[in-house]
Backbone bond lengths (Angstrom), bond angles and torsions (degrees), N, CA, C in turn:
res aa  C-N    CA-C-N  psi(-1)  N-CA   C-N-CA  omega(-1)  CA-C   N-CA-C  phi
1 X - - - 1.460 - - 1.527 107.84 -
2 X 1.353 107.70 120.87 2.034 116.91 178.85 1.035 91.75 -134.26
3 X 1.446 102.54 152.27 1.585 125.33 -173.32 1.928 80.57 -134.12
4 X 1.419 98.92 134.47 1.681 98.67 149.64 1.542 110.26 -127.71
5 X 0.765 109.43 125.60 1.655 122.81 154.91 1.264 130.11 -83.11
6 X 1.141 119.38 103.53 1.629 110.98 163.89 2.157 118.44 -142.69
7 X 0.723 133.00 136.84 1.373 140.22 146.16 1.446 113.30 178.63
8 X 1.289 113.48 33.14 1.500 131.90 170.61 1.298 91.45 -66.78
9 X 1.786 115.72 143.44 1.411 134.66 142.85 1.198 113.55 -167.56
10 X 1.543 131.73 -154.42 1.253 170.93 -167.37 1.452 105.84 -57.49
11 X 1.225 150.61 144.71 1.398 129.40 159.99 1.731 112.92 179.47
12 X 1.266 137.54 112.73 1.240 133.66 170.00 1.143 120.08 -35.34
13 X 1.363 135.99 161.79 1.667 135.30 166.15 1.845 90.38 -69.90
14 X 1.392 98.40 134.52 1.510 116.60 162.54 1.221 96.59 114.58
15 X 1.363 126.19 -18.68 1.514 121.78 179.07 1.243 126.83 -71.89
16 X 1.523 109.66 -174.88 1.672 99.62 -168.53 1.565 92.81 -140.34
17 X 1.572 133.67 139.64 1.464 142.28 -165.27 1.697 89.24 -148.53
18 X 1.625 103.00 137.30 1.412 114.39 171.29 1.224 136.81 -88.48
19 X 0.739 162.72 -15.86 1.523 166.93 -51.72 1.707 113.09 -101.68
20 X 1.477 115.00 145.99 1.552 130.50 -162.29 1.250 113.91 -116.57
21 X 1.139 138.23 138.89 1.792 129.39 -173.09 1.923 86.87 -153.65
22 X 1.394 84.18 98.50 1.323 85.59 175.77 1.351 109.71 -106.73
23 X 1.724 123.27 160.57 1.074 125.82 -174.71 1.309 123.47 -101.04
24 X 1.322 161.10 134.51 1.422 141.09 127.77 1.203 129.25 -83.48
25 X 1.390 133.01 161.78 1.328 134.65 154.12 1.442 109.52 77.37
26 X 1.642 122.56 20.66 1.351 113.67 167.41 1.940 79.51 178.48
27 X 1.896 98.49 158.36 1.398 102.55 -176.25 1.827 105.01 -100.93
28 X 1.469 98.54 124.03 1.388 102.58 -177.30 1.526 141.16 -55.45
29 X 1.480 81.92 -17.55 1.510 98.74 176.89 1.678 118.67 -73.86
30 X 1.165 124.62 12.28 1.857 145.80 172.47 1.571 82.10 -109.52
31 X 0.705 153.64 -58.95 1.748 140.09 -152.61 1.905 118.81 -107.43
32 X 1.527 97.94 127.30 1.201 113.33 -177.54 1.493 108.04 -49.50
33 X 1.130 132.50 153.22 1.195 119.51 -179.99 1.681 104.47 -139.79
34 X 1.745 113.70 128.80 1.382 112.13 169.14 1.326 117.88 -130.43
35 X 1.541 109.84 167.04 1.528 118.33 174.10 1.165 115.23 -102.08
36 X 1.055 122.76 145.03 1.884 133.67 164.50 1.410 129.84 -109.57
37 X 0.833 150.66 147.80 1.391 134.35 141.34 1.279 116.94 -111.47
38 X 1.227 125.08 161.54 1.900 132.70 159.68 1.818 107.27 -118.68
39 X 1.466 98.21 127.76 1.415 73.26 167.44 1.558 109.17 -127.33
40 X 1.370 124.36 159.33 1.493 135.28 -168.26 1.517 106.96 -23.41
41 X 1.294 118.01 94.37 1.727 129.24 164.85 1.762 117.15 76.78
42 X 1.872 80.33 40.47 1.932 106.98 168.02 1.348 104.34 -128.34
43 X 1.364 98.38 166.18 1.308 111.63 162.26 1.934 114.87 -76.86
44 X 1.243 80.10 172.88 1.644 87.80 -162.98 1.937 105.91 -79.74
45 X 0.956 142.16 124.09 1.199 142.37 -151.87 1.699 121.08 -128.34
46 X 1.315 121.38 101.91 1.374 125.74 174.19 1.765 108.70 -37.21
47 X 1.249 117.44 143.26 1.313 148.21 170.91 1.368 130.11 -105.74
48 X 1.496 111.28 -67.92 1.087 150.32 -177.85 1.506 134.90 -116.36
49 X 1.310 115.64 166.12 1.338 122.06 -178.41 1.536 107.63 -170.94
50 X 1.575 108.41 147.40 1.607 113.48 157.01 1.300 113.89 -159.03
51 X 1.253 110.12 133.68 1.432 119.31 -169.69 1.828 91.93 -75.58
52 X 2.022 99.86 -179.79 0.884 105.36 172.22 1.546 108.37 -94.73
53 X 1.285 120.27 -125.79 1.216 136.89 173.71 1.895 116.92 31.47
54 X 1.103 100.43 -57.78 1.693 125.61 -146.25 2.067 79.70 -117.86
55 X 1.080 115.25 -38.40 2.094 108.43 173.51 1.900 92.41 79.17
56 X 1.319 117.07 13.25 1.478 115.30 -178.27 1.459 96.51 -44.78
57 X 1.416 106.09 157.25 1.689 126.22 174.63 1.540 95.38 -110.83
58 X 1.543 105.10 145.87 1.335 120.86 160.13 1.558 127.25 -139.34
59 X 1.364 127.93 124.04 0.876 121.74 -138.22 1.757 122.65 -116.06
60 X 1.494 145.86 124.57 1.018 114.13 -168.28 1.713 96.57 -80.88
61 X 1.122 103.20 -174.77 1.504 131.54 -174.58 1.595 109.38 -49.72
62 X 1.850 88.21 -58.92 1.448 108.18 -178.09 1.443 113.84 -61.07
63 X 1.240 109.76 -30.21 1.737 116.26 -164.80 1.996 99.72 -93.87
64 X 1.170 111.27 -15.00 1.492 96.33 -167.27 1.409 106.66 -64.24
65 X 1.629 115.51 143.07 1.581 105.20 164.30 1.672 111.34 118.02
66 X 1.750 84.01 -59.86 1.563 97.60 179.07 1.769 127.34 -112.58
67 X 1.344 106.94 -11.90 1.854 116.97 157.10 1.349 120.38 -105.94
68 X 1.319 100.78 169.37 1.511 94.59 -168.46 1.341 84.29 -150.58
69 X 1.564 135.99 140.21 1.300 166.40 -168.95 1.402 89.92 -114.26
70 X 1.488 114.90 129.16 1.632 139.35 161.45 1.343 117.75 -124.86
71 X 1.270 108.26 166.43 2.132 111.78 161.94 1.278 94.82 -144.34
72 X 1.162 101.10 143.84 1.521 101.34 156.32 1.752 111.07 -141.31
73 X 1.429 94.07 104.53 1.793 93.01 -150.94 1.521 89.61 -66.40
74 X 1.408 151.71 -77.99 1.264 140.71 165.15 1.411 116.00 26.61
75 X 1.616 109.20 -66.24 1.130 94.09 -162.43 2.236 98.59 -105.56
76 X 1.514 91.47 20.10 1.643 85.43 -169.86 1.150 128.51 39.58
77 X 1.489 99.34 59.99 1.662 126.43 169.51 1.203 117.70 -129.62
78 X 1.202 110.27 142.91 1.600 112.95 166.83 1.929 102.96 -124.99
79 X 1.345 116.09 130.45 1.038 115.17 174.30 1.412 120.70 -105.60
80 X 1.780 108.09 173.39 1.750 113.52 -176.88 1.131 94.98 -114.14
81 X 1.800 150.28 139.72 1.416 123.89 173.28 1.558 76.01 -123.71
82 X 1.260 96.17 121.14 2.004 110.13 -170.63 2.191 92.99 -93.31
83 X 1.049 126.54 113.66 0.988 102.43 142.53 1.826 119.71 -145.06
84 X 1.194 100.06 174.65 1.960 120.13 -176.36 1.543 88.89 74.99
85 X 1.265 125.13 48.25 1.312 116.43 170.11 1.580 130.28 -71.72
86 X 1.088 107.58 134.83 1.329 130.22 -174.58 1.649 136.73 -103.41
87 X 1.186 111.56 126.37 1.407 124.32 -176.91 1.654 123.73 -0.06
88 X 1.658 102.80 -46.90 1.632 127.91 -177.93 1.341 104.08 -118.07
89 X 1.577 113.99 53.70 1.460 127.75 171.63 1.610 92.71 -135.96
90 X 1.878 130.84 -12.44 0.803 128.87 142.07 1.662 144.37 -6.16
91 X 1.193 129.30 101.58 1.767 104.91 -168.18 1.510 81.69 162.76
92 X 1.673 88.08 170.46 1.448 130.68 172.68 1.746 107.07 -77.96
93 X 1.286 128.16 104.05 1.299 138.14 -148.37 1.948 97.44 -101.22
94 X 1.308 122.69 86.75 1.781 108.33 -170.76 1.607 103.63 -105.68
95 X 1.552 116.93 141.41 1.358 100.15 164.46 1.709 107.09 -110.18
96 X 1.434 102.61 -177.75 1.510 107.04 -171.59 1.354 101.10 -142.32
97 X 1.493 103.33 179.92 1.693 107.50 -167.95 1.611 101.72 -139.32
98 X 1.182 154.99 131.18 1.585 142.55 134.83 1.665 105.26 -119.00
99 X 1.931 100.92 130.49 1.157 92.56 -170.41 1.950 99.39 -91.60
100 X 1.284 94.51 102.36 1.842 126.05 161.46 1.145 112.82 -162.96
101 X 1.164 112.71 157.60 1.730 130.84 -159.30 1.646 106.48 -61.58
102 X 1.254 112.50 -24.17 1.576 108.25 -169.44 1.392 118.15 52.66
103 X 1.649 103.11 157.03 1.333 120.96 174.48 1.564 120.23 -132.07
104 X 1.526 120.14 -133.39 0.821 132.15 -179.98 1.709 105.11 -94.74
105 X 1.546 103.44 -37.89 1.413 104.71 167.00 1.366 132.82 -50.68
106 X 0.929 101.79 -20.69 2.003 106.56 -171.94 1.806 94.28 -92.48
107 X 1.089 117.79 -21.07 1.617 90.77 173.20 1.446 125.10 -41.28
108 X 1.143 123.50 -55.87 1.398 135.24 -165.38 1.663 109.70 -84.41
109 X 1.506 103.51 -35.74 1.526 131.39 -172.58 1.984 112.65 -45.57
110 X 0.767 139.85 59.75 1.490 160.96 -172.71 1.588 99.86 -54.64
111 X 1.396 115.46 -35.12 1.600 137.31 -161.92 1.663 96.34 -82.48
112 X 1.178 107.00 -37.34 1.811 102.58 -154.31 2.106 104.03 -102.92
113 X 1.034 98.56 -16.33 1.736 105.83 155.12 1.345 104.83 -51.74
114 X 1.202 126.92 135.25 1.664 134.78 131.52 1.314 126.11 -104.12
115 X 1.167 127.03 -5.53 1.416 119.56 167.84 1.760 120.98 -129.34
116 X 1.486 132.70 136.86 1.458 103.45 -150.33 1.639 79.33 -143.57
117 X 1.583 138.69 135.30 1.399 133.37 131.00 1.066 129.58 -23.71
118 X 1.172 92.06 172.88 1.624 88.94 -173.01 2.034 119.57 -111.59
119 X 1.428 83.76 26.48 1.869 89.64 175.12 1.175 107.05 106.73
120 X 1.458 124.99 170.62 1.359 138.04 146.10 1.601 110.40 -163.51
121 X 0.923 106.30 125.50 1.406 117.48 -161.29 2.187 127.31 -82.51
122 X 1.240 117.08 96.60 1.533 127.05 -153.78 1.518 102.15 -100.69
123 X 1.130 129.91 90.86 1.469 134.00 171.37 1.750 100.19 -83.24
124 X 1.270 116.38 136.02 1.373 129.45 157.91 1.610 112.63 -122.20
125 X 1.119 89.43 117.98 1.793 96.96 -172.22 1.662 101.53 -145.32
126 X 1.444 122.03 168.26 1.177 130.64 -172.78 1.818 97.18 -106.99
């Protein structure tokens, strides 16, 4: 089971960055799928969420409004659609996988992941 993550980069506050969590070696659409971030001398912090079955979104606090959680089992992706991003949206961007349906609980839930990428990195700066 690999997760890659990548569409981390560069980006002003107000901008918008996508992000990709692609899968190998198992079909994503059986596994809950979440986002994290860490940012420079934090703890690592839920974002995101998507169930299976039903592809429900779950949302952290910080992310409601302005991200948007996708799947697209086809192509065994789950996406981040980052936008009005902001200064302290900054960080190491990781997604994760546990194959159960997920809820609202696994947003924040760091414990109930077993499989995690390996980052991609989203600076917002002026």
């Amino acid at each position: 089971v690999q997760l890659q993550a990548s569409g981390g980069g560069f980006v002003q506050p107000g901008g918008s960055l996508s992000l990709s969590c692609q899968a190998s070696g198992y079909s994503l659409d059986e596994y809950a799928i979440g986002w994290f971030r860490q940012a420079p001398g934090k703890e690592r912090e839920g974002v995101a969420c998507i169930s299976t079955t039903d592809g429900r979104p779950y949302y952290a606090d910080s992310a409601k409004g302005r991200f948007t959680i996708s799947r697209d089992n086809a192509k065994n992706t789950v996406y981040l659609q980052m936008n009005s991003l902001k200064p302290e949206d900054t960080a190491v961007y990781y997604c994760a996988a546990e194959p159960t349906k997920g809820d609202d609980t696994f947003v924040d839930a760091l414990e109930v992941y077993d499989y995690w990428g390996q980052g991609t990195l989203v600076t917002v700066s002026s």
